[in-house]
C-alpha positions as CSV (number, residue, x, y, z in Angstrom):
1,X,9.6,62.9,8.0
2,X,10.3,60.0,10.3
3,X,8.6,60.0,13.7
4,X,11.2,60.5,16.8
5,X,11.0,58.5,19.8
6,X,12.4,58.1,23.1
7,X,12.4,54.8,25.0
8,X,13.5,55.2,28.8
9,X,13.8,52.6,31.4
10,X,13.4,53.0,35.3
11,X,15.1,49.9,37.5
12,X,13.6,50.1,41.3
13,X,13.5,48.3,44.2
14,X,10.1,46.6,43.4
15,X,9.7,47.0,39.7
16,X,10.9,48.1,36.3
17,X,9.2,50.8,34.2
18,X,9.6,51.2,30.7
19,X,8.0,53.8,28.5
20,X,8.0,54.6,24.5
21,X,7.3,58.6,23.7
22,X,6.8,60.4,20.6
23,X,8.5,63.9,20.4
24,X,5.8,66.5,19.4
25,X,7.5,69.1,16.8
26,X,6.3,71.5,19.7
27,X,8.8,69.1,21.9
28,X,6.1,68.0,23.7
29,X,6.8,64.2,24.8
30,X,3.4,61.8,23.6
31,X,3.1,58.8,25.8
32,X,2.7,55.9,23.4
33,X,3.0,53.3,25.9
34,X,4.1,52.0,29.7
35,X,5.0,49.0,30.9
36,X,5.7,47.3,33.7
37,X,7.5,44.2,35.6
38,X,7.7,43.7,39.2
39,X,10.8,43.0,40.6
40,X,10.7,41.1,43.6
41,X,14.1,39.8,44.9
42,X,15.7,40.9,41.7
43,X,16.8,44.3,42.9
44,X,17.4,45.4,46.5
45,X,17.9,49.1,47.6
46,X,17.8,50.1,44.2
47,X,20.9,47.7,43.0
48,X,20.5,44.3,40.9
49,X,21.3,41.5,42.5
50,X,19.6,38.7,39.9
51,X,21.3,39.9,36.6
52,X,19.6,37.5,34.4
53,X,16.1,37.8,35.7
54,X,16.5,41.9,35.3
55,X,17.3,41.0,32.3
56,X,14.9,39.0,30.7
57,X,12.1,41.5,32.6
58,X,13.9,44.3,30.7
59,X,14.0,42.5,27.8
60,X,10.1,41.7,28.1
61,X,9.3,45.6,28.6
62,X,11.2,46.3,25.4
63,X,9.6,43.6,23.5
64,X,6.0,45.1,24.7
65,X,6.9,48.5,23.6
66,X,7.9,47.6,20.0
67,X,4.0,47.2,19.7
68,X,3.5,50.5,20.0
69,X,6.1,52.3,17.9
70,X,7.0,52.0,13.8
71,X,9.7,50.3,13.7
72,X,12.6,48.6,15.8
73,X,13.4,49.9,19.4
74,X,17.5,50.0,19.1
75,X,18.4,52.7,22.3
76,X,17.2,53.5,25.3
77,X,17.7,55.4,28.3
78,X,18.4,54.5,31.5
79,X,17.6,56.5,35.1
80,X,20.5,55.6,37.7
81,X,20.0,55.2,41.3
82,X,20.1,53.2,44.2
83,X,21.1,52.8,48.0
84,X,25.0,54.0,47.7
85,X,23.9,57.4,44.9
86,X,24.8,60.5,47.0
87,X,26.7,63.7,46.4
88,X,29.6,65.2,47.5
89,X,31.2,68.8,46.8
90,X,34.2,69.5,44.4
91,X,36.2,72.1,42.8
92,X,37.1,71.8,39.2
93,X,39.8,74.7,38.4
94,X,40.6,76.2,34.7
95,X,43.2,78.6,33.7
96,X,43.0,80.2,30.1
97,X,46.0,81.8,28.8
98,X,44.2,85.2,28.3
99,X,41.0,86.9,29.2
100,X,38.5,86.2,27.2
101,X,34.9,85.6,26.5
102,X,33.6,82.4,28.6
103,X,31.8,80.0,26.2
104,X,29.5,77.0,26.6
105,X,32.4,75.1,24.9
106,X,35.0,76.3,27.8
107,X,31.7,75.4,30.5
108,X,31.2,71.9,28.6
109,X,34.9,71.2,28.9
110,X,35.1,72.0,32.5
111,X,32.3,69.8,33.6
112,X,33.7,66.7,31.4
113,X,37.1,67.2,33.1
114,X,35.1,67.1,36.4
115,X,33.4,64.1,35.5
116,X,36.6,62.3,35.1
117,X,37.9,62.8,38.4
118,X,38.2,59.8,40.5
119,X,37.0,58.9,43.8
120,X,38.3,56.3,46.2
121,X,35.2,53.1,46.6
122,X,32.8,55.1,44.0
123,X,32.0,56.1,40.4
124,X,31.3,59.1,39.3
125,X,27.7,59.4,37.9
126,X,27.7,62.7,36.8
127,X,28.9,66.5,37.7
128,X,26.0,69.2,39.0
129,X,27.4,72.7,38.5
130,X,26.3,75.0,41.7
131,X,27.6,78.2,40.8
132,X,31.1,79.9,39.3
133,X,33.6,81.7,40.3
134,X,35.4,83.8,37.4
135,X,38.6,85.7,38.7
136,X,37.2,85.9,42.2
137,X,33.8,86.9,41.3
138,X,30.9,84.8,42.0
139,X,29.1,83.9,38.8
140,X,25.6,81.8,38.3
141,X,25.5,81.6,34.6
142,X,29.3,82.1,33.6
143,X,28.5,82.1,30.0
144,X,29.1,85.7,28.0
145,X,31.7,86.6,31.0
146,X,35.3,87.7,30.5
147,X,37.8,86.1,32.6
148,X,41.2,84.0,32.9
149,X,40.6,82.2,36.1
150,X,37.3,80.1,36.4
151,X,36.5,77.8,39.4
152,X,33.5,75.7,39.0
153,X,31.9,74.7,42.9
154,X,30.4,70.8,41.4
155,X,27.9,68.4,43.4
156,X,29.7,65.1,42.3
157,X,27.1,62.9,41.7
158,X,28.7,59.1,43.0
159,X,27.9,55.3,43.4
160,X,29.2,52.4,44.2
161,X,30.8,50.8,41.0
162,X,28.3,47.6,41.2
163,X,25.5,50.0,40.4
164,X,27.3,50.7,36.7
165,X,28.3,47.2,36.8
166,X,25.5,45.3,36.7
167,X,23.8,47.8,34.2
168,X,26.2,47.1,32.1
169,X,25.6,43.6,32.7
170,X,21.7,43.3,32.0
171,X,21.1,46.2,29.3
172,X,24.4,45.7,26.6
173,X,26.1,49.1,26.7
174,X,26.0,49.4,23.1
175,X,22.1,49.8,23.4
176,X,22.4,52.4,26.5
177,X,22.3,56.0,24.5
178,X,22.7,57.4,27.7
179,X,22.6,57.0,31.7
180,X,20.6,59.8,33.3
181,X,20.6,60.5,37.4
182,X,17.3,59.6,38.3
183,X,16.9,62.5,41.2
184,X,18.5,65.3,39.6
185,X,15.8,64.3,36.3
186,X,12.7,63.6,39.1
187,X,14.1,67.5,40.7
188,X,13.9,69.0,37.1
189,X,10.6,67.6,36.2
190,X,8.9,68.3,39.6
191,X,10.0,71.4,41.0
192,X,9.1,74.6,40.2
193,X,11.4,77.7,39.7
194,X,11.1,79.7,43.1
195,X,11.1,76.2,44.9
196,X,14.5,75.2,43.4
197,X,15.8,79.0,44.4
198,X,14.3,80.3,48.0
199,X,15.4,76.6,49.3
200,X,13.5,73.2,48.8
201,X,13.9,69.5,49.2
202,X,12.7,66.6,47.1
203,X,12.1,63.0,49.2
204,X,11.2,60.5,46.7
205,X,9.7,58.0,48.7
206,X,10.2,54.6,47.3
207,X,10.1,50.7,48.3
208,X,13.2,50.3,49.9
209,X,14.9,53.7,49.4
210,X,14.2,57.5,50.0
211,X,16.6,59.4,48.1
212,X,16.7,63.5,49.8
213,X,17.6,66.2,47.5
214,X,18.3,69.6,48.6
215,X,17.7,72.8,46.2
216,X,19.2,76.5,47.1
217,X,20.2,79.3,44.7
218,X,18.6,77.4,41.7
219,X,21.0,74.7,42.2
220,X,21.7,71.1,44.0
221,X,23.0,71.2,47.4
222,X,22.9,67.8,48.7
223,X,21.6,64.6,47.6
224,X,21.6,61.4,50.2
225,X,19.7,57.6,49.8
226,X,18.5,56.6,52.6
227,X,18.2,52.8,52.9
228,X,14.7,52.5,54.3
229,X,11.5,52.8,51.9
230,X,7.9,51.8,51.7
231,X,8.5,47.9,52.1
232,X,9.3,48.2,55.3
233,X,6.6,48.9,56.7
234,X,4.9,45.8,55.0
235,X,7.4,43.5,56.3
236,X,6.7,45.2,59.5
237,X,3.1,44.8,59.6
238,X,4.0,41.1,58.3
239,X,5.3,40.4,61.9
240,X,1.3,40.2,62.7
241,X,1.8,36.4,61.4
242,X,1.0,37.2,57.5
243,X,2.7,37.2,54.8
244,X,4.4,40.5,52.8
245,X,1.7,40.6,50.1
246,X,-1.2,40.4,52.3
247,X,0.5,43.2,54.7
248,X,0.8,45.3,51.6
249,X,-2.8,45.1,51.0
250,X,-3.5,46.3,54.9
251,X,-1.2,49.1,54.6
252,X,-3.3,50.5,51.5
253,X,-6.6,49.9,53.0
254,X,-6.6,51.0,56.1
255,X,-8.6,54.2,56.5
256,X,-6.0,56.5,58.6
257,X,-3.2,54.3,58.8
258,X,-0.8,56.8,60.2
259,X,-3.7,57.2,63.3
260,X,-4.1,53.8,65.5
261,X,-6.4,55.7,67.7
262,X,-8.6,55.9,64.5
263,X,-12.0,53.5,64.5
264,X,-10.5,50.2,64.4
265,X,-11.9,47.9,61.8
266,X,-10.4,44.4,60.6
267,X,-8.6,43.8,56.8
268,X,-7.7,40.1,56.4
269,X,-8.5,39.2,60.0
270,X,-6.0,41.9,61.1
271,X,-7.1,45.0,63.4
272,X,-6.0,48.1,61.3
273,X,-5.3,49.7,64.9
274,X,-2.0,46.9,65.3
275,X,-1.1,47.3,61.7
276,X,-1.1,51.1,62.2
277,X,0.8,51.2,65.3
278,X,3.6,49.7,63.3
279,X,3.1,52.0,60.0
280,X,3.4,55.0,62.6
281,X,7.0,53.7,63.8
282,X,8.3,52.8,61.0
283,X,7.2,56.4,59.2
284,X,8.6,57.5,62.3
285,X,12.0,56.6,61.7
286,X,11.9,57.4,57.7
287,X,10.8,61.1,58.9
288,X,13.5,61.6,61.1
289,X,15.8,60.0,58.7
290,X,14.7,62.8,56.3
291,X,15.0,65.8,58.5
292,X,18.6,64.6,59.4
293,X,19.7,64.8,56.0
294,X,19.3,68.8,56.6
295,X,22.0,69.5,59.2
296,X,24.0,66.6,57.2
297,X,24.3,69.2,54.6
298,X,25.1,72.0,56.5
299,X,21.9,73.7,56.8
300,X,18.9,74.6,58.6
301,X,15.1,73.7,58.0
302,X,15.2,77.9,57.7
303,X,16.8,77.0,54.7
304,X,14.9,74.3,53.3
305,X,11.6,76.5,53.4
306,X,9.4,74.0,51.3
307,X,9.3,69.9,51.2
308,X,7.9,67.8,48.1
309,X,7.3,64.2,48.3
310,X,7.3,62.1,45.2
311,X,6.9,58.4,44.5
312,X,4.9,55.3,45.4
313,X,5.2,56.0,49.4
314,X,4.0,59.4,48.9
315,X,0.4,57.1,48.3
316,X,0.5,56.5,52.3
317,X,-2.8,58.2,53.4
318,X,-1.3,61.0,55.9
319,X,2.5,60.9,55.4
320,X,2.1,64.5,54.1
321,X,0.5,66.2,57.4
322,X,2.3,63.7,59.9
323,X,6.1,65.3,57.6
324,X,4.8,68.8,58.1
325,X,3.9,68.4,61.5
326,X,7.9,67.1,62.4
327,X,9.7,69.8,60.1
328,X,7.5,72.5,60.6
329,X,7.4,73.0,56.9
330,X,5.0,73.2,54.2
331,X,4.5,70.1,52.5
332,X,2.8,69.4,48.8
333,X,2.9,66.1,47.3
334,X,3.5,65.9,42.7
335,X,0.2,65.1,42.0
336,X,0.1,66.3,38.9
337,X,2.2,64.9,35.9
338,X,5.5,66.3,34.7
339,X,4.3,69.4,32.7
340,X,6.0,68.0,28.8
341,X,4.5,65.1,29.2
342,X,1.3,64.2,27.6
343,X,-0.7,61.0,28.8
344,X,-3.5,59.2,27.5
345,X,-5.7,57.6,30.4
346,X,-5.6,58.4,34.9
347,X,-3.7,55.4,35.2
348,X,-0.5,56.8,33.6
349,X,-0.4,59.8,35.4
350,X,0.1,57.3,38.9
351,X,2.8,58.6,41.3
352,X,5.1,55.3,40.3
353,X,5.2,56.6,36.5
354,X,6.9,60.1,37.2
355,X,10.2,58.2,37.7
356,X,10.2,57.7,33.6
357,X,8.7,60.3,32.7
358,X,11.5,62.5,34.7
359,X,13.8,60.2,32.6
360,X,12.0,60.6,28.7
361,X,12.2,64.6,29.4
362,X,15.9,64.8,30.4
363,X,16.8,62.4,27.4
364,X,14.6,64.9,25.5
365,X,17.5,67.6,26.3
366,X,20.3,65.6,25.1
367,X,18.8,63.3,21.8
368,X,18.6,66.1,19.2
369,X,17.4,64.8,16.2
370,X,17.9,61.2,16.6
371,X,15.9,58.8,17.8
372,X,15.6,55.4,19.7
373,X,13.6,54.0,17.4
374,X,15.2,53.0,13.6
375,X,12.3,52.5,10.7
376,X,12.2,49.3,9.5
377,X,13.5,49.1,6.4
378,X,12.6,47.1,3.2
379,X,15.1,46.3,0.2
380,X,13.8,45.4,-2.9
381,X,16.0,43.4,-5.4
382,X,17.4,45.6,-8.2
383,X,15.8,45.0,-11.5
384,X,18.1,43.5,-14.1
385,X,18.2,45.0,-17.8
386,X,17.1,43.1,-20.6
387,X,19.6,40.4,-22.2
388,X,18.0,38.9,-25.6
389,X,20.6,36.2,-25.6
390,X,19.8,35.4,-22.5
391,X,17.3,32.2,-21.6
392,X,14.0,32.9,-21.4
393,X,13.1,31.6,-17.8
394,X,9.4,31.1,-18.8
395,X,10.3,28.8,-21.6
396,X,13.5,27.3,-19.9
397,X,10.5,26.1,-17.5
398,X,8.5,24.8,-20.5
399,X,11.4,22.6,-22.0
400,X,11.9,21.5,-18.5
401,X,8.7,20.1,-17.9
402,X,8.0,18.2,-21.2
403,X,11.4,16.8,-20.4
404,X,10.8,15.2,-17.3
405,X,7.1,14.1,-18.9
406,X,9.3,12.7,-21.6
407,X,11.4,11.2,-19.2
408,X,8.8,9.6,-17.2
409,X,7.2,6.2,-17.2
410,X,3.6,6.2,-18.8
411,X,0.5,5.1,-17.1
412,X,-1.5,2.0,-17.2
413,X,-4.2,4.3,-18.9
414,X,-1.6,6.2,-21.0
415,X,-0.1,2.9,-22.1
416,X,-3.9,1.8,-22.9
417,X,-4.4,5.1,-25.0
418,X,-1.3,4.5,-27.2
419,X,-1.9,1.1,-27.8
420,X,-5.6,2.2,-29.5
421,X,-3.8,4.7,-31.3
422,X,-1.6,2.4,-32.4
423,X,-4.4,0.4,-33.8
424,X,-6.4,2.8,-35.3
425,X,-3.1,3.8,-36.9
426,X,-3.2,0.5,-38.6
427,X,-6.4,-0.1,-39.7
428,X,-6.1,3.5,-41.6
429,X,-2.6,2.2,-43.1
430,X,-4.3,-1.2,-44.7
431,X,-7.5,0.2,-46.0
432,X,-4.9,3.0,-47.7
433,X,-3.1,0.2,-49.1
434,X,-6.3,-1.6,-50.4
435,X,-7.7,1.5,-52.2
436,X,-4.7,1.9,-53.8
């Protein structure tokens, strides 16, 4: 049996991930390989703005991971997200002639109608069902029901077209096997059961984005991008009179950078105390940012019960205790890798990988039995039967050759030879003659 793969791709703010898994036949996902290109002033706020230098980092990633797998990498996958991706409530309606048994097939229908309504300025990424409503009764899990009315209460997953556009634009769509919504996949992989239903909200902290999603009843609420992210705090810090890079290397060094009371000491010739005191407002703002998001969606922090905090600014020594202590809530941070997903070394199972990984075991849901990956195949030419009247190719060779030697002018030497020949010839022919 051929191995399966999966082959996903994650575009950020400040680099692309790619990674190549193997699908256990106990569905676990095998991490073959992960690879990464940074990104820098090719995509802002999660969108591309250098389509050809995306591409030819994408194309680099996929070139890398062909080493790892048997074969020829021909799909991927692709996580969607950026600085416009937000969610908005919708009702998508269906009316069956008679009452009758509600099947996965009616559900599946429902949801691809909803994904195919329109929006004024936006795309429509995908459709999140919340909960049912079958002939006025509310309804989690619709399937098995009888009914003739059903009302499906959608999160509308939506984007500004240039997202789609420029995908489309540096990975050809022909390669894409499918587009996957990089927070509802992160939310899936990350959060647990009774955090998804008492009331819970993912903030995936990235470079220049935060994206907020909101869990109740089992189900997404609310999803928001916020437009401010990790990097800005760097090119805060950067104000000191240094450049970006080196500020990024303060921020991670600094012993309690969330504390400029804290022992100061110096990092590049900068006092971590004046670095901090920028980290502090910056993270500031983000946090408030974040806690906004929950009246946005018509709620309470009653409601929320439980934050999580996921990606490369979740690194920030502190940002944990310094979010608790503004919401009031408990707050863990994914340390631990997606459970499905089986890694080979501490350096894969980095906060920046879980983005891909989210995306590998959400494509594992939809791919079946195909893969990303096709076997390289080898033809061999088909063996011809035997024809006696045909030439023989050995000795069509042989004629050829005493032919051209034929053909060709002798040597000095070979002229030399023939001429003593020749000779001896002659001698023989007289002293036959004499004898005789």
């Amino acid at each position: 049996m051929d191995i399966q793969y999966i082959v996903a791709l994650e575009i950020g703010s400040s680099k692309i991930v790619g990674a190549v898994a193997e699908v256990a036949a106990s569905g676990q996902l095998f991490i073959k390989a992960v690879e990464t290109e940074q990104t820098i002033n090719c995509v802002r706020y999660g969108c591309i703005q250098n389509v050809e230098s995306t591409k030819a980092a994408v194309n680099r990633i996929i070139s890398k991971l062909s080493n790892y797998v048997d074969g020829d990498i021909k799909s991927v996958y692709v996580g969607v997200a950026g600085r416009t991706l937000h969610s908005q409530n919708a009702e998508v309606k269906c009316n069956l002639s008679t009452e009758q048994a509600i099947t996965d097939t009616i559900i599946k229908s429902i949801m691809t109608k909803a994904c195919k309504d329109t929006f004024p300025n936006y795309d429509t990424i995908d459709a999140v069902p919340r909960t049912f409503t079958i002939d006025n009764r509310e309804i989690k899990d619709p399937v098995g029901s009888f009914g003739t009315h059903i009302v499906a209460h959608v999160s509308m997953i939506l984007a500004r077209p240039i997202i789609t556009i420029n995908l489309k634009r540096v990975i050809n769509p022909s390669m894409v096997k499918g587009y996957i919504t990089l927070p509802t996949a992160m939310a899936d992989a990350l959060l647990t059961e009774d955090e998804r239903t008492l009331g819970c909200m993912l903030v995936d902290l990235g470079a220049e984005t935060t994206t907020v999603s909101i869990y109740r009843k089992g189900a997404l609420e609310y999803l928001n991008t916020i437009p401010l992210g990790g990097r800005n705090l760097s090119r805060d810090i950067s104000a000191l009179g240094i450049r970006e890079e080196v500020a990024e290397r303060i921020k991670k060094n600094i012993e309690n950078p969330l504390k400029p009371t804290a022992d100061p000491v110096t990092i590049d010739g900068i006092k971590s105390s004046d670095a901090s005191n920028y980290i502090l407002a910056r993270t500031g703002e983000i946090i408030a940012n974040i806690t906004n998001q929950v009246s946005n969606a018509g709620l309470t922090l009653a409601d929320v019960r439980t934050i999580v905090i996921t990606g490369g600014g979740a690194l920030l020594k502190g940002i944990d205790s310094l979010i608790a202590e503004n919401t009031g809530l408990p707050v863990r941070i994914t340390s631990s890798k997606p459970d499905g997903i089986v890694i080979r070394s501490a350096e894969e199972s980095r906060l920046e990988k879980f983005g891909v990984y989210a995306i590998l075991l959400a494509a594992a849901k939809r791919i079946g039995t195909d893969s990303c990956v096709h076997k390289q195949e080898f033809v061999t030419s088909p063996v011809s039967p035997y024809d006696p009247s045909a030439p023989n190719p050995a000795e069509t060779k042989r004629q050829k050759t005493e032919t051209e030697q034929k053909s060709r002018t002798p040597s000095f030497w070979e002229r030399m030879k023939d001429r003593v020949v020749t000779i001896i010839s002659e001698d023989k022919d007289t002293d036959s003659d004499d004898n005789f």
